[in-house]
C-alpha positions in Angstrom: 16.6 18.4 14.1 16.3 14.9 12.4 13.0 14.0 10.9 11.8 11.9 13.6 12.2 14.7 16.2 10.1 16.7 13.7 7.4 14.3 14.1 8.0 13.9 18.0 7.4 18.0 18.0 4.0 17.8 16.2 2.1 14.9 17.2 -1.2 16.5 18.9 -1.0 18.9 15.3 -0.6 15.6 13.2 -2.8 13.7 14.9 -5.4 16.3 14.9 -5.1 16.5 11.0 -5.7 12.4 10.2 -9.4 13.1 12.1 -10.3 15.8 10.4 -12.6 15.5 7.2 -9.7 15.5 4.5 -7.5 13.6 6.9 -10.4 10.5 6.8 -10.5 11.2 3.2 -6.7 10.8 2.6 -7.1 7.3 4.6 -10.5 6.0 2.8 -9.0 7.1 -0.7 -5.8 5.0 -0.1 -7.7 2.0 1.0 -10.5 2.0 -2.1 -7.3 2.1 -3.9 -5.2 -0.4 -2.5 -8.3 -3.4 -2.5 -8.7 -2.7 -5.9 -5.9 -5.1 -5.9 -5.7 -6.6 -2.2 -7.9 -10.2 -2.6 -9.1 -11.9 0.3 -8.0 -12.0 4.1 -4.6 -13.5 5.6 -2.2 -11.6 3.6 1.5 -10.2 5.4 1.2 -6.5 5.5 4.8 -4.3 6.5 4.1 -1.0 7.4 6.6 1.1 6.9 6.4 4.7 8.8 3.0 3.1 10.2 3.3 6.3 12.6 -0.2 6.0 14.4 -0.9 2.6 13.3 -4.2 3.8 11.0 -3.7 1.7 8.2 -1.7 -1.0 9.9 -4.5 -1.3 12.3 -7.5 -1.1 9.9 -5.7 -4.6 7.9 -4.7 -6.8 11.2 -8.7 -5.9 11.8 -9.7 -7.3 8.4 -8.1 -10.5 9.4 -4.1 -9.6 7.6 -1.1 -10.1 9.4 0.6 -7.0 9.8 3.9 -5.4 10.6 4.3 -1.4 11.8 7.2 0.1 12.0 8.3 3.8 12.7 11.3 5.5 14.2 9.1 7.9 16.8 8.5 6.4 19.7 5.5 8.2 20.9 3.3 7.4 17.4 4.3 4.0 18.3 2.4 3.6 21.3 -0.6 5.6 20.2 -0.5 2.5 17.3 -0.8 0.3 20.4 -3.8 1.8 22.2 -5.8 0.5 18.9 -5.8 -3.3 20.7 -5.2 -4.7 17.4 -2.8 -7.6 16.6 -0.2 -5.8 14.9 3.6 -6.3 15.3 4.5 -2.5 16.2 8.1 -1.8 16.7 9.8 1.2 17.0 13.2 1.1 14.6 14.4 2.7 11.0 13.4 0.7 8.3 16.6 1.0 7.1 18.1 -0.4 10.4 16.0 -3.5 9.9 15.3 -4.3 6.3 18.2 -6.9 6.5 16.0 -8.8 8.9 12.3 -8.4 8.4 12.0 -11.4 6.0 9.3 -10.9 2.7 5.6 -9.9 2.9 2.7 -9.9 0.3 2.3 -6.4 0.8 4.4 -3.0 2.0 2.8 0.1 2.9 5.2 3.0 2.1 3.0 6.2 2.5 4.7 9.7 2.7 7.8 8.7 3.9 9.7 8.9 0.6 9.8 12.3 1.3 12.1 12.3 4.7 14.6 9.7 3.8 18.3 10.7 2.4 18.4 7.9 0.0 15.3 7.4 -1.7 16.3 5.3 -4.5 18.3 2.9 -2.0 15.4 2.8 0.2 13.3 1.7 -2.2 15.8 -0.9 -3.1 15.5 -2.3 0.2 11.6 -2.2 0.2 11.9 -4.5 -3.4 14.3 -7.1 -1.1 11.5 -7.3 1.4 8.6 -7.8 -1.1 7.5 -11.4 -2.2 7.5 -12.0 -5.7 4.3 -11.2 -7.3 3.7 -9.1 -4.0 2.4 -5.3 -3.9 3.4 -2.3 -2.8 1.6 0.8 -2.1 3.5 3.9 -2.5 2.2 7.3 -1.7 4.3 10.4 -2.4 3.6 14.5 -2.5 3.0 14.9 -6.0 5.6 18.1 -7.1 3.0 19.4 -9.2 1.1 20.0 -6.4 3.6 22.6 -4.3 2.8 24.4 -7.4 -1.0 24.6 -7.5 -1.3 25.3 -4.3 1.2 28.1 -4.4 -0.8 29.8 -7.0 -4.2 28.6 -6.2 -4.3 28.8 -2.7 -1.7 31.2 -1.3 -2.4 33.3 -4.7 1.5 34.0 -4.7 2.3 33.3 -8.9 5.5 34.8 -8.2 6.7 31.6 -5.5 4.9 29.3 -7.8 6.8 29.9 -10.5 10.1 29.6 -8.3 9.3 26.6 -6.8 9.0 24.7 -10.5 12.6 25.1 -10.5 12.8 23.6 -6.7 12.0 19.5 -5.5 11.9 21.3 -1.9 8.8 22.0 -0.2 8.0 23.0 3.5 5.2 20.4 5.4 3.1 22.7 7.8 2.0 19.8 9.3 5.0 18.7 10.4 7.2 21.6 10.2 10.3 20.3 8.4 11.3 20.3 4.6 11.0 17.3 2.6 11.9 16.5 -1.1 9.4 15.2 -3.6 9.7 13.2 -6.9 8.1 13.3 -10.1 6.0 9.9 -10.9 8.5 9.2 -13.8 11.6 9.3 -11.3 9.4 6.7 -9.0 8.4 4.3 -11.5 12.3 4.4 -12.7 13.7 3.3 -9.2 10.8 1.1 -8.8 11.5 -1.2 -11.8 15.3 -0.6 -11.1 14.2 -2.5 -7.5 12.1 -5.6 -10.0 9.1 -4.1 -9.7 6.7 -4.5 -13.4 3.6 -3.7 -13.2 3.0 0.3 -11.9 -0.2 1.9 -11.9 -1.0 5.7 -11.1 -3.9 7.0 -8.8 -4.2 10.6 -7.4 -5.3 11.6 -3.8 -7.1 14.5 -2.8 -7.2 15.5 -6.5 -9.3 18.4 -6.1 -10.1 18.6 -2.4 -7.1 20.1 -1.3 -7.0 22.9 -3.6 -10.7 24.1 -1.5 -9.5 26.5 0.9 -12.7 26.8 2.2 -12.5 23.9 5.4 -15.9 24.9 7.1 -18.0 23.3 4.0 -16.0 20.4 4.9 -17.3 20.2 7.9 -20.7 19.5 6.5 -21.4 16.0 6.6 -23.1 15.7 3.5 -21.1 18.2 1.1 -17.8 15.6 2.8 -19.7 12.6 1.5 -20.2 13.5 -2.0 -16.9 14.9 -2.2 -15.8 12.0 -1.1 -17.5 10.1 -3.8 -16.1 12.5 -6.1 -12.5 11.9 -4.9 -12.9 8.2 -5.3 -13.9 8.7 -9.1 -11.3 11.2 -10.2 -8.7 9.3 -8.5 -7.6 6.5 -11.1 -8.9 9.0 -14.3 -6.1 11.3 -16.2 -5.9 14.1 -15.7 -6.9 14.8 -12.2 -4.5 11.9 -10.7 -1.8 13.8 -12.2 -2.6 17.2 -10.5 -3.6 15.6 -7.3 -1.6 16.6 -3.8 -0.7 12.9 -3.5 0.5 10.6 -6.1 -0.3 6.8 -4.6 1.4 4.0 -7.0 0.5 0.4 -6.6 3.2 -1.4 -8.0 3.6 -5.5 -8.6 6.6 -7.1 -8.1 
């Protein structure tokens, strides 16, 4: 089973898990982050693995022109339903990086982790970024497979193992993916002509609570949020966090 069909077999489950309270919180985290840097309206936006179109169609709302694309036809045209103007089109990136043209900014969030080439694919994100442009990265941190192993399953034994291992399993989608320390990103990134990299965390605490019914509560979710948000570009919590999210200048 390729990746795609692994994302085709869990759509209600994935779906289910971007509304949930820490699936909001992945989403609002990522965008404080990325208009840190994002000025004004009327930027290009490519979304690459746009999958339901959440981000992609949160931007085209702002008033940016955006591209999604994703290999799964049915996130596709969930993406659509939104009634935003977004260019949705269901292809590989790799199949159409030749021919997609520059954009301000490219949205590359947890796809890293499913592709065969990483490095190469992130050359071909660099050839579709204009100069001086951003991109937003967002990656499982490995450090995390480890925390959560010995914090939340309470197995040491597997969480000592898997330090040896870049594998982990995603329950959400039910396939393996590969994950890659921040130093081996930044590396391929400047090997692509990318300069400036900077470092946030998401869900740098959050996800190690096992307890989800608290985060159910409306007001314990807000503070945490506001937590989450603070922690997120401070050392050392971004570098424990379950997802490492790079902004990076071309």
């Amino acid at each position: 089973m390729n990746k795609s069909e692994a994302f085709a077999n869990t759509v209600e489950q994935y779906f289910n898990y971007t509304r949930m309270p820490w699936g909001r919180l992945f989403y609002e985290t990522a965008w404080e982050q990325i208009d840190r840097f994002m000025t004004g309206t009327g930027q290009t936006v490519l979304d690459i693995g746009c999958g339901f179109g959440i981000s992609s169609n949160e931007y085209a709302r702002r008033g940016n022109k955006v591209t999604g694309i994703d290999p799964t036809k049915s996130l596709i045209e969930i993406a659509k339903e939104q009634g935003t103007d977004v260019q949705f089109t269901c292809d590989t990136f790799e199949n159409m990086a030749d021919r997609l043209g520059t954009y301000d900014w490219i949205f590359c969030h947890n796809i890293l982790e499913y592709t065969e080439d990483p490095k190469l694919f992130i050359e071909k994100i660099g050839g579709c970024q204009h100069t001086k442009g951003y991109l937003s990265l967002i990656a499982h941190n490995p450090a995390a497979k480890v925390m959560k192993k010995a914090i939340i399953n309470k197995d040491p034994d597997s969480a000592l193992v898997s330090m040896e291992s870049s594998k982990e399993y995603s329950a959400i989608i039910q396939t393996d993916i590969t994950t890659y320390s921040f130093e081996q990103l930044s590396e391929w990134l400047r090997e692509s002509g990318y300069g400036t990299v900077v470092r946030f965390g998401i869900h740098n605490i959050y996800g190690y609570i096992a307890d989800n019914d608290i985060k159910q509560d409306g007001d314990w979710h807000r503070r945490a949020t506001k937590l989450e948000l603070e922690l997120g570009g401070r050392s050392p919590y971004r570098e424990i966090a379950i997802f490492t999210h790079i902004i990076a200048m071309k």
